[in-house]
N, C-alpha and C positions, 0 to 999 in steps of 0.2 A: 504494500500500500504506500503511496506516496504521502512525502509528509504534506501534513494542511495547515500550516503555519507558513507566511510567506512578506510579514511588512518589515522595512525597516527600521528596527525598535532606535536607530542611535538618534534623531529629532526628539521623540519626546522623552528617552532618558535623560539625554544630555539637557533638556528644560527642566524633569526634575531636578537634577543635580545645581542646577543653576539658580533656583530657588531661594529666596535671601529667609534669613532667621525671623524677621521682623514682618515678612508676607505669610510663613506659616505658622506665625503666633498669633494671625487676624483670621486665620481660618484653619481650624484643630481639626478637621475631618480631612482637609488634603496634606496636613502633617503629617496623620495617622497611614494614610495613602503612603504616603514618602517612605514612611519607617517600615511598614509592610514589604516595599518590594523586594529584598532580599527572598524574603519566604517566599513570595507569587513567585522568583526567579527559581526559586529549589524546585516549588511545586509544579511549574510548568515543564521542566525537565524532568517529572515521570511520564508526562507525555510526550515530550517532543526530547528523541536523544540530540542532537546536534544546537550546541548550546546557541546558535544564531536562530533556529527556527523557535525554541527558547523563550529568548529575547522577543522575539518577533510577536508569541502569543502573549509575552506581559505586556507590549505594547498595543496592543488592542483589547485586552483587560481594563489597562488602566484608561485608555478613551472610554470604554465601554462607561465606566464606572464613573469619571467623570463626567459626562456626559448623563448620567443616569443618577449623579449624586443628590437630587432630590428627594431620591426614590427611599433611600436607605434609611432605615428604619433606627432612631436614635435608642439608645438602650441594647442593639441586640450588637451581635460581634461585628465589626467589619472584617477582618481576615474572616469569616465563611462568608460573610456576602461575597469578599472577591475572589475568594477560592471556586464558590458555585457559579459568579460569573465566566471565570478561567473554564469551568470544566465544560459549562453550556455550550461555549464560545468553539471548543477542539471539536466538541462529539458537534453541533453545527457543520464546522467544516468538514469534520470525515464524514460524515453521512452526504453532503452534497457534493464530495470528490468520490464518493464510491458511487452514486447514481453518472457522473461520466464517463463513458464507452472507451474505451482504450483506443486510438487511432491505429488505422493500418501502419501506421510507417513505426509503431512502436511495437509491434508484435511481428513483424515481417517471415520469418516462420509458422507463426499460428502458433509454435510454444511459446509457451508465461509461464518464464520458469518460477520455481515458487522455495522459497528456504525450507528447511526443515524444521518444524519448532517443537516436533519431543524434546530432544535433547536442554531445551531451553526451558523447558517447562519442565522438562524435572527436577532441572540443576535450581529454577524458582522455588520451586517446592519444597526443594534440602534445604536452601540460604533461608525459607520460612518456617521449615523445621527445627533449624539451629539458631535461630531468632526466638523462639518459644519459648526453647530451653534456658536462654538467658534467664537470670534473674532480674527484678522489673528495674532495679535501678542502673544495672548493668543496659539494660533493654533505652531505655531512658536518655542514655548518656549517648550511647550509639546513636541510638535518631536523632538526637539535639546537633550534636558535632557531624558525624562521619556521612547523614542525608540531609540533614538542612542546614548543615552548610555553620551554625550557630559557631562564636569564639567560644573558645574556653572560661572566659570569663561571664562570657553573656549564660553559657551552661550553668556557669557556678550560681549565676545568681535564681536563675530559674528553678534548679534544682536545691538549692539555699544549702550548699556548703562549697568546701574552700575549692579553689581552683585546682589544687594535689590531686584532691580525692577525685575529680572531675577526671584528670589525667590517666588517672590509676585505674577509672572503673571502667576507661576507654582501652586502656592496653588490656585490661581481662577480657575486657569483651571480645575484642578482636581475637585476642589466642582463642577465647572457648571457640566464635566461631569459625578460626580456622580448623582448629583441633577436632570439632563435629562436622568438618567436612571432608575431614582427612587429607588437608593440606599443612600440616608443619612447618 
């Protein structure tokens, strides 16, 4: 399937990034916006592998969302409003790049060749097998740092101890999960 992520994100990152202290202290909900996109950035890379197509789908996210910041409901979270924005937005475009007919000139054999995804799907299945097995603060730390991407310090404070222990429950985790995949 081709990917369905396709703007480019570097105009409206490079405006947030250019954003003055004293314009996002007159308006607290496109601050929050601001602080957010790291995580939209993690989370749009479970769907899109290639960190530009990535980019691309937090950049129409975050139109989406401003653009739609009316809408958003004070009191409830905004990282899931814009996370279900992001996710609307993907399954959107795969579903309207999968109703597109593949042109002759791109199938010119009639075979579509196609990868193989047992193998992918199982070796998924052991990495969420040996994710289970973690214990939850070990589990915790892993996802904070090693998938979204979080410092070690921003870990420490979320999970409310010292930056060490933060370190330490990252290097267990990693060896258990190498060790329950049986890579050493």
């Amino acid at each position: 399937m081709r990917d369905v992520c396709h703007l480019d994100p570097t105009p409206l990152l490079e405006r947030f990034a250019t954003v003055s202290e004293s314009q996002l202290s007159r308006d607290p909900a496109r601050a929050d916006i601001v602080r957010l996109i790291p995580a939209l950035r993690a989370f749009a890379r479970t769907f899109c592998r290639n960190p530009s197509d990535a980019d691309d789908l937090v950049q129409e996210t975050l139109m989406k969302a401003l653009a739609n910041l009316d809408k958003f409901e004070p009191g409830t979270k905004l990282k899931s409003w814009l996370f279900t924005i992001m996710r609307n937005t993907f399954y959107t475009r795969a579903k309207v790049l999968g109703r597109e007919a593949p042109g002759l000139e791109e199938a010119v054999s009639g075979d579509t060749p196609m990868e193989a995804t047992q193998e992918v799907q199982a070796r998924v299945r052991e990495v969420q097998r040996a994710l289970a097995k973690l214990p939850p603060h070990y589990r915790e730390v892993l996802t904070l740092v090693a998938i979204l991407g979080e410092s070690y310090e921003s870990a420490a404070e979320i999970c409310e101890c010292a930056i060490g222990t933060v370190k330490s429950r990252l290097n267990r985790a990693r060896h258990q999960i190498l060790q329950e995949l049986g890579e050493d």
